[in-house]
C-alpha positions as CSV (number, residue, x, y, z in Angstrom):
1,X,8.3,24.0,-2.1
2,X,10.4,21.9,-4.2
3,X,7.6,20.5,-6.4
4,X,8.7,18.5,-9.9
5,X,5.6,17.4,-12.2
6,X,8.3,17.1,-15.2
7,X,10.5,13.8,-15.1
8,X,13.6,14.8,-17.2
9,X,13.6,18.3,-14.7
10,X,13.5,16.0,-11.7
11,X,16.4,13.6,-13.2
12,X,19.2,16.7,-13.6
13,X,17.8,17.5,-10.3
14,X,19.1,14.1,-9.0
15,X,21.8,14.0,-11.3
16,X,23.4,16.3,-9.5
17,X,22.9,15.1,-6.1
18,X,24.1,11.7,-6.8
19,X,27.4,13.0,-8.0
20,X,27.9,14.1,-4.1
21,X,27.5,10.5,-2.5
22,X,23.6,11.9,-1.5
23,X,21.8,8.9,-0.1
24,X,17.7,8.7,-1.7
25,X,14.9,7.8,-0.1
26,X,11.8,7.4,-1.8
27,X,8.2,7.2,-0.5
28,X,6.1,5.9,-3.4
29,X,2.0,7.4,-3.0
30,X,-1.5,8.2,-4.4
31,X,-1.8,11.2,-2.2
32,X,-4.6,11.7,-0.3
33,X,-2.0,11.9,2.4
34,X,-2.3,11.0,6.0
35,X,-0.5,10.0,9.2
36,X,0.1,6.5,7.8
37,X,2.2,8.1,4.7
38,X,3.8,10.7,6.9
39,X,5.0,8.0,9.1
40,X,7.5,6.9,5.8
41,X,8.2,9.9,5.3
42,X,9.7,10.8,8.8
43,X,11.4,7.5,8.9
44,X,13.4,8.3,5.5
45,X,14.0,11.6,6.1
46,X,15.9,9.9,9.3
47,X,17.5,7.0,7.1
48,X,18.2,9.2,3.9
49,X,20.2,12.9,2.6
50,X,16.8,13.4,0.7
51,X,13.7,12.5,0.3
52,X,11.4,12.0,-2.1
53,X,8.0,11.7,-2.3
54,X,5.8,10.5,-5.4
55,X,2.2,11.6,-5.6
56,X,0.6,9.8,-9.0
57,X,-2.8,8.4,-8.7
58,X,-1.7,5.4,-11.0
59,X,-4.4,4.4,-13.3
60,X,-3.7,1.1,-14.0
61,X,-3.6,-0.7,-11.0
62,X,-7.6,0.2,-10.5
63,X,-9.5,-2.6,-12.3
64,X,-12.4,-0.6,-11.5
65,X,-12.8,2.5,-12.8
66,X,-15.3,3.6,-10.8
67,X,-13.0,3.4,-7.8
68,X,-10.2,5.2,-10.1
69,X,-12.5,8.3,-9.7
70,X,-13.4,8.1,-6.4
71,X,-10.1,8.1,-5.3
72,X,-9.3,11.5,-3.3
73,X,-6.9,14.4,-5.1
74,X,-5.9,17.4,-3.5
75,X,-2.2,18.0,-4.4
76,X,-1.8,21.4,-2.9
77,X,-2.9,19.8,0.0
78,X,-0.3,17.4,0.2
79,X,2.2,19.6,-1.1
80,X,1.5,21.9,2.2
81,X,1.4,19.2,4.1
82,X,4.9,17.6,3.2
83,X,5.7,21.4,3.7
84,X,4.8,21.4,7.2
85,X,6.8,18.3,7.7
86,X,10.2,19.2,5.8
87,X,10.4,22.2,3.3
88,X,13.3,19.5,1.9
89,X,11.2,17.1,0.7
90,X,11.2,17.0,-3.3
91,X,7.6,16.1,-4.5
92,X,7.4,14.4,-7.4
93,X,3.5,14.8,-9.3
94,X,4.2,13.7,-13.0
95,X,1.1,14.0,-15.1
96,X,-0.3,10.8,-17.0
97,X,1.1,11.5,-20.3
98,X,4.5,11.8,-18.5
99,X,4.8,8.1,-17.3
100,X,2.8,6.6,-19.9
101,X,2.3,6.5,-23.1
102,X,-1.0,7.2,-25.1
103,X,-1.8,2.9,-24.5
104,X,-1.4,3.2,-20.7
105,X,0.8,-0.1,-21.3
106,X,1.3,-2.0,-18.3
107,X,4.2,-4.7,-18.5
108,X,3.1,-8.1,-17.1
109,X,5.6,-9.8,-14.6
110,X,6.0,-13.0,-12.9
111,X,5.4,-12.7,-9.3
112,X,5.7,-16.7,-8.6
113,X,2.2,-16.4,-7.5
114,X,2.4,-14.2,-4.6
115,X,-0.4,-12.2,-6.7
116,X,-2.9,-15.0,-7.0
117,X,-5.3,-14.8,-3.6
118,X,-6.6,-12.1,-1.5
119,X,-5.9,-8.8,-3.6
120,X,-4.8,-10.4,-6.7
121,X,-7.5,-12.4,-7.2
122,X,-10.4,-9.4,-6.5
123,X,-8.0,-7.1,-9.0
124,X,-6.9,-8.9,-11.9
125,X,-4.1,-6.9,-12.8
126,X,-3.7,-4.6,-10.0
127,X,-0.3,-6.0,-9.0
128,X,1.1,-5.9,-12.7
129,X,-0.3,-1.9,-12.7
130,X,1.8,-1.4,-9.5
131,X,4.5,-3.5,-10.3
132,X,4.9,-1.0,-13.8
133,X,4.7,1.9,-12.2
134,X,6.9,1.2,-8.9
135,X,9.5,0.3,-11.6
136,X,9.3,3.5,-13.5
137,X,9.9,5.2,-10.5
138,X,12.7,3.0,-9.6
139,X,14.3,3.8,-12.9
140,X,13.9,7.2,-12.8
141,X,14.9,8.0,-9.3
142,X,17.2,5.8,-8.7
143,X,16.7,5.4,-4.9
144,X,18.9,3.8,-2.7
145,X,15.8,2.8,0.3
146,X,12.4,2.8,-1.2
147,X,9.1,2.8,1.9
148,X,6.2,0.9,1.5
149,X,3.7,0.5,4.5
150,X,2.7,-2.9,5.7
151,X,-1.5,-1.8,5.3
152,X,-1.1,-2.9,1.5
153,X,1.0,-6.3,2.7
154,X,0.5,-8.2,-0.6
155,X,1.9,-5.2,-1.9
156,X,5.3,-5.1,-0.4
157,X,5.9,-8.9,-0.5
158,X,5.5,-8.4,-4.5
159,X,7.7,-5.4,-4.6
160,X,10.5,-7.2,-2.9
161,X,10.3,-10.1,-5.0
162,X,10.3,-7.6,-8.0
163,X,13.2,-6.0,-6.8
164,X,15.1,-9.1,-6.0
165,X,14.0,-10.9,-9.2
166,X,15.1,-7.8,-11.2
167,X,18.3,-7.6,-9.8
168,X,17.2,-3.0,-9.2
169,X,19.2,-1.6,-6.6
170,X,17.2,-0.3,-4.3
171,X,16.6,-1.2,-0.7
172,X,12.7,-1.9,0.3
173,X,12.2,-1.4,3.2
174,X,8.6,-2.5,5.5
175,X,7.0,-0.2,7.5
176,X,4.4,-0.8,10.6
177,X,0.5,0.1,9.7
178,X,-0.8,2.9,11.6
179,X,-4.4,3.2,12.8
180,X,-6.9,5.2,14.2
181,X,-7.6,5.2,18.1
182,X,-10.3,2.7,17.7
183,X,-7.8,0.6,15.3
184,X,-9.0,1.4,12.4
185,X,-6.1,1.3,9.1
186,X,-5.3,5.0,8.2
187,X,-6.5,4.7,4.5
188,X,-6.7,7.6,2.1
189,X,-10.7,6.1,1.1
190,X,-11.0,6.5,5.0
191,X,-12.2,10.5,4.1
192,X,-14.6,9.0,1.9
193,X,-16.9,7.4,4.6
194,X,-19.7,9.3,6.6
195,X,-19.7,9.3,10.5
196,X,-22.2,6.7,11.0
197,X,-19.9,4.1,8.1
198,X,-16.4,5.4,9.6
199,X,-17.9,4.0,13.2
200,X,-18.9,1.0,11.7
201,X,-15.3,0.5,10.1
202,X,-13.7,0.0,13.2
203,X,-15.1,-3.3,13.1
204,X,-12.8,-4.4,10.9
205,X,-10.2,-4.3,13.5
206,X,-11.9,-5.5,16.0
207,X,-12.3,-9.2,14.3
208,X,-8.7,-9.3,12.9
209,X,-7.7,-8.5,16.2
210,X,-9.8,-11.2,17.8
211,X,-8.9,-13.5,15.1
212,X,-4.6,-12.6,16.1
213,X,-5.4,-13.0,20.1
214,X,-7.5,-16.0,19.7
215,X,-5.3,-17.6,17.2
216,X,-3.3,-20.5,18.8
217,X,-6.6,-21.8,20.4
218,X,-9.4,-21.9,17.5
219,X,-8.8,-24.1,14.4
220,X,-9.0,-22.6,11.3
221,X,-12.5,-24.0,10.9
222,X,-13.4,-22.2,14.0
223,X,-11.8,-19.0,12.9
224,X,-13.6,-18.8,9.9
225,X,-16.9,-19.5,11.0
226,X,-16.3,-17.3,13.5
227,X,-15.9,-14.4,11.5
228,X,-18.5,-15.6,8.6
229,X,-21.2,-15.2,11.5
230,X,-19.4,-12.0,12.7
231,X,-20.0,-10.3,9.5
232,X,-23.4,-11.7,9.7
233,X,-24.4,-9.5,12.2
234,X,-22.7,-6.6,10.5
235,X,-25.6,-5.7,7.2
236,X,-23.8,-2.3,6.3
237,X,-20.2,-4.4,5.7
238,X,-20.0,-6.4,2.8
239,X,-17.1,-9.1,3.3
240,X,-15.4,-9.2,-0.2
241,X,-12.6,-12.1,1.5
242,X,-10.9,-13.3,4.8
243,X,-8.1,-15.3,4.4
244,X,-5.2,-16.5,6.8
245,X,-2.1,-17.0,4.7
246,X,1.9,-17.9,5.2
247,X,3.4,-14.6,5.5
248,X,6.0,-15.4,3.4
249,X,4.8,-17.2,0.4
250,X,1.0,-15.5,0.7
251,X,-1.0,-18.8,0.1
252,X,-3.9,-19.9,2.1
253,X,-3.7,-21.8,4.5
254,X,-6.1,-24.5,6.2
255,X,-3.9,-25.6,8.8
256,X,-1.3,-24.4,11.1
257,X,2.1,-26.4,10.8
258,X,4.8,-25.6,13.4
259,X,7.5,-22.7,12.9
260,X,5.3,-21.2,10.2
261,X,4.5,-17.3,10.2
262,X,0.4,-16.3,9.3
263,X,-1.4,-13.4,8.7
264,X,-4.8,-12.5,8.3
265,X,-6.2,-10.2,5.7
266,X,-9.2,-8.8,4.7
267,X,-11.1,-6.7,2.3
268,X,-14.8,-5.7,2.7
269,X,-16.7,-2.6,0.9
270,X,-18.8,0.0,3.5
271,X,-21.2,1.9,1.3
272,X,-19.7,1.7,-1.8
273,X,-15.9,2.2,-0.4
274,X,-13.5,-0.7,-0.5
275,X,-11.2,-1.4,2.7
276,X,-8.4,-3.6,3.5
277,X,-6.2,-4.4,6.4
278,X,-3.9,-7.1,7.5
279,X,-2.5,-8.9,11.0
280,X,0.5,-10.6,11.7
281,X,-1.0,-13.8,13.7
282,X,2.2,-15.3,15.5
């Protein structure tokens, strides 16, 4: 198992690979791992010499703290399960103090409001606490392709603007969500819900994927409404937003204008655990 919690042991690591032309590939996560996170791994250790994966539950993207310790942790776990996949695969599981300092500072960047709506506007600073850690891990690996999956959408448009804007070398590169039979996102919270709530979740694919095969015939007015009255039905979810948005810019949207890309994302809470997806439209 090639497992690094120290930074400065992982850096000569690298050091040393870099000087032989090694191409990186990094797969930043939480842990908690599943299908959906395995999927980027596979597809660097493909594109890549080496691969690294980052598991640091980061806590200053969580705005709530009572979600910061609900979040699942079970590094041997994952460390046995990137074992299964590729005894190659250098973990990287840096404790707190290692990344931060004693203030948890988080640097505050200009995303050209890309952070404002959906995510961004439920979690006031969230994108600034990714944004500071996926640029610590950018200057300490060094990667030349970083994977992101498409599941946290808002995300990855922010962290290619951040890389672009930054002028950081690194290739970010998109990857397709992966769901469930039934549709649902694979989410590392996913564990968190009971039988009966995990049934109920798959309802949140059903009405994104409603809302993408019905999209060039309902107005936006009709969409909405739609799924307002969809929810209604639906006591156990608690809609936190819907919102259809240009894909590339991520503003709402209230109606369609030709040669335009949309997507449709979501957030709701089942039982105390927060979900979010997100559908191309066109």
């Amino acid at each position: 198992m090639n497992l690094f919690r120290e930074k400065s042991n992982l850096i000569v690591k690298l050091t040393n690979l870099k000087k032989n032309n090694f191409r990186i590939g990094l797969v930043p996560t939480m842990g908690a791992l599943h299908k959906g996170h395995i999927s980027l791994v596979k597809k660097s250790i493909k594109e890549n010499d080496y691969t690294i994966v980052s598991i640091f539950v980061n806590p200053t993207q969580f705005n709530d703290k009572k979600d910061l310790n609900l979040y699942p942790k079970n590094l041997t776990k994952d460390c046995n399960y990137l074992d299964s996949i590729s005894t190659d695969i250098i973990i990287f599981a840096p404790e707190i103090n290692n990344i931060y300092n004693k203030n948890l500072s988080v640097k505050k960047f200009n995303f050209y409001d890309l952070d404002k709506f959906m995510e961004g506007r439920y979690r006031k600073g969230h994108f600034n606490g990714v944004a500071t850690i996926v640029t610590h891990l950018f200057n300490i690996i060094k990667p030349n392709n970083a994977y992101f999956g498409e599941k946290d959408f808002q995300q990855l448009r922010i962290i290619q603007e951040l890389v672009r804007d930054n002028n950081i070398p690194v290739n970010v590169i998109g990857c397709q969500t992966i769901r469930e039979k039934d549709g649902l996102a694979l989410s590392s919270r996913n564990i968190k819900l009971s039988k009966h709530y995990r049934k109920i979740a798959s309802k949140i694919y059903e009405i994104i994927n409603y809302v993408r095969i019905n999209f060039s015939s309902m107005s936006f007015l009709e969409i909405y409404t739609y799924v307002e009255k969809f929810f209604d039905n639906i006591p156990e979810i608690k809609l936190e937003y819907f919102t259809i948005a240009e894909s590339k810019i991520l503003q709402p949207v209230k109606e369609k204008i030709k040669n335009k890309k949309y997507r449709a994302f979501i957030a709701v809470r089942l039982n105390g655990i927060r979900l979010i997806d997100n559908m191309e439209l066109n």
